[in-house]
RODO-2510 file (C-alpha; in nm, 4 decimals, decimal comma):
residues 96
     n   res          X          Y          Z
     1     x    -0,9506    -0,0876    -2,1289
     2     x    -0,7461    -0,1674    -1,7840
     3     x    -0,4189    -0,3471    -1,8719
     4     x    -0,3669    -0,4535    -1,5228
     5     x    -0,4891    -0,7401    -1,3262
     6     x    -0,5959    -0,5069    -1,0362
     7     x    -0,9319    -0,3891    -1,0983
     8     x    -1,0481    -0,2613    -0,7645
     9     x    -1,2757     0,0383    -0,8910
    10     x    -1,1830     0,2469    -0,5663
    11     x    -0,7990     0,1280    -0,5891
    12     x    -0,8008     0,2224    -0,9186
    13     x    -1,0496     0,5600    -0,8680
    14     x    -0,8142     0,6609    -0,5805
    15     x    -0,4717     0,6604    -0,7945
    16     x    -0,6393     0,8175    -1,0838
    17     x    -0,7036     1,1020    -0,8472
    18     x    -0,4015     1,1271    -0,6373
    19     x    -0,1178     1,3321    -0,7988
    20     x     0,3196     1,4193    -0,7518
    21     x     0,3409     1,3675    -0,3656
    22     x     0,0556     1,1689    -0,2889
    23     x     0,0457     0,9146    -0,0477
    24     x    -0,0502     0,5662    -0,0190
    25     x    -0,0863     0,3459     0,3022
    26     x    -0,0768    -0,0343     0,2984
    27     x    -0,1924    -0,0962     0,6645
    28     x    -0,2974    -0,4130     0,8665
    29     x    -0,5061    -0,3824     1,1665
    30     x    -0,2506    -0,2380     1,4138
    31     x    -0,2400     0,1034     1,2507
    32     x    -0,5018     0,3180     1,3636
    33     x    -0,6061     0,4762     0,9966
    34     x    -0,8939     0,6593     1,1463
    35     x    -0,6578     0,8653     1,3206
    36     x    -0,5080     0,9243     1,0103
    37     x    -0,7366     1,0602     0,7990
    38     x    -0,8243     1,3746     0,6147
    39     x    -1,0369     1,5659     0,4184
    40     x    -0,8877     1,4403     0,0862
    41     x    -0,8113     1,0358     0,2314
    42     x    -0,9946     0,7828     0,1118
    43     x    -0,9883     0,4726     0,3078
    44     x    -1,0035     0,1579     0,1095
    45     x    -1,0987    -0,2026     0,2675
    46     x    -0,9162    -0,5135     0,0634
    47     x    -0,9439    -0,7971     0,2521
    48     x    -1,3474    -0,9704     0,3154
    49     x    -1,1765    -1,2857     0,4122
    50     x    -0,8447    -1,3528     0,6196
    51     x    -0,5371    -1,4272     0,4560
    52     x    -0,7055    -1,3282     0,1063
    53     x    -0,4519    -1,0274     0,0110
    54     x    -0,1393    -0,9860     0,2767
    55     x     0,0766    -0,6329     0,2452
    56     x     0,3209    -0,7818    -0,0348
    57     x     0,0586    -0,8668    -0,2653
    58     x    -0,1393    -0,5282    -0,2324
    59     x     0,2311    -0,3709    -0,2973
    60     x     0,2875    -0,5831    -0,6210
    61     x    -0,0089    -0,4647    -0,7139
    62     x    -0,0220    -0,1376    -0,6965
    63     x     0,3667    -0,0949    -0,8411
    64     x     0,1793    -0,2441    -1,1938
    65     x    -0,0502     0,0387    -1,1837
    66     x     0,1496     0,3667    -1,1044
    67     x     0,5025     0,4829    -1,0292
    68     x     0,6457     0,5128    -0,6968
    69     x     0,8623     0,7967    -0,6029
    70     x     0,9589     0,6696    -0,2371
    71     x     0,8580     0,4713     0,0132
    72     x     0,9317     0,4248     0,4329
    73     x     0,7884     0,1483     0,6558
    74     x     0,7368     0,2080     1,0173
    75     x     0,9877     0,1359     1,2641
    76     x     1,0010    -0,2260     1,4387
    77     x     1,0531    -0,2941     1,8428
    78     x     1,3718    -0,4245     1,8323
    79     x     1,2816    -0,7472     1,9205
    80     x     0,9613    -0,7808     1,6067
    81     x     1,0446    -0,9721     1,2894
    82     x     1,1567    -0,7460     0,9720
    83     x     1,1308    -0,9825     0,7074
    84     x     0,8402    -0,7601     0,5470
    85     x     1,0706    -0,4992     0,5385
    86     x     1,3326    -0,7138     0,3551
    87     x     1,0416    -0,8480     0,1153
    88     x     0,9597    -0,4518     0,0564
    89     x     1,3319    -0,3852    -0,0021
    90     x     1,3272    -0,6125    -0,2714
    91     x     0,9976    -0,5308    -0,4699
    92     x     1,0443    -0,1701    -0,4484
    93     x     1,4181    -0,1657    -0,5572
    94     x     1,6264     0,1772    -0,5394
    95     x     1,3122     0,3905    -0,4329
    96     x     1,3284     0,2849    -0,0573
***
């Protein structure tokens, strides 16, 4: 029995497959994941609605599931907002 409220099968498939060192990308649609992938990704779709599930909440969610050994966020323009990044900062604690 799950003892988390995320029950995603392929969220949850996913980290019961990944191991030390794997990696996880939250990602909104300015990151080209196809580029990205490999033989051993799995690319996972959240949202079938806008505005349903934003970045934080996916993160909150998957920090109840499994441990997180580090963490980096992609560099801003200089000029771009980083109030995510604070908002990361703060949910993921000393592993940043």
């Amino acid at each position: 029995m799950l003892k988390t409220p995320v029950i995603h099968p392929t969220i949850m498939e996913v980290l019961a497959r990944s191991g030390h060192f794997a990696q996880v990308v939250i990602a909104d649609g300015n990151l080209p994941v196809a580029a990205m992938t490999g033989p051993n990704s799995t690319t996972v779709h959240l949202n079938f609605r806008p505005g349903l599930l934003d970045a934080l909440t996916v993160l909150e969610g998957l920090l109840e599931v499994c441990p997180v050994q580090g963490a980096i966020v992609m560099e801003k323009p200089v000029e771009a907002n980083a109030e995510i990044h604070d908002a990361y900062k703060k949910l993921l604690g000393d592993v940043t």
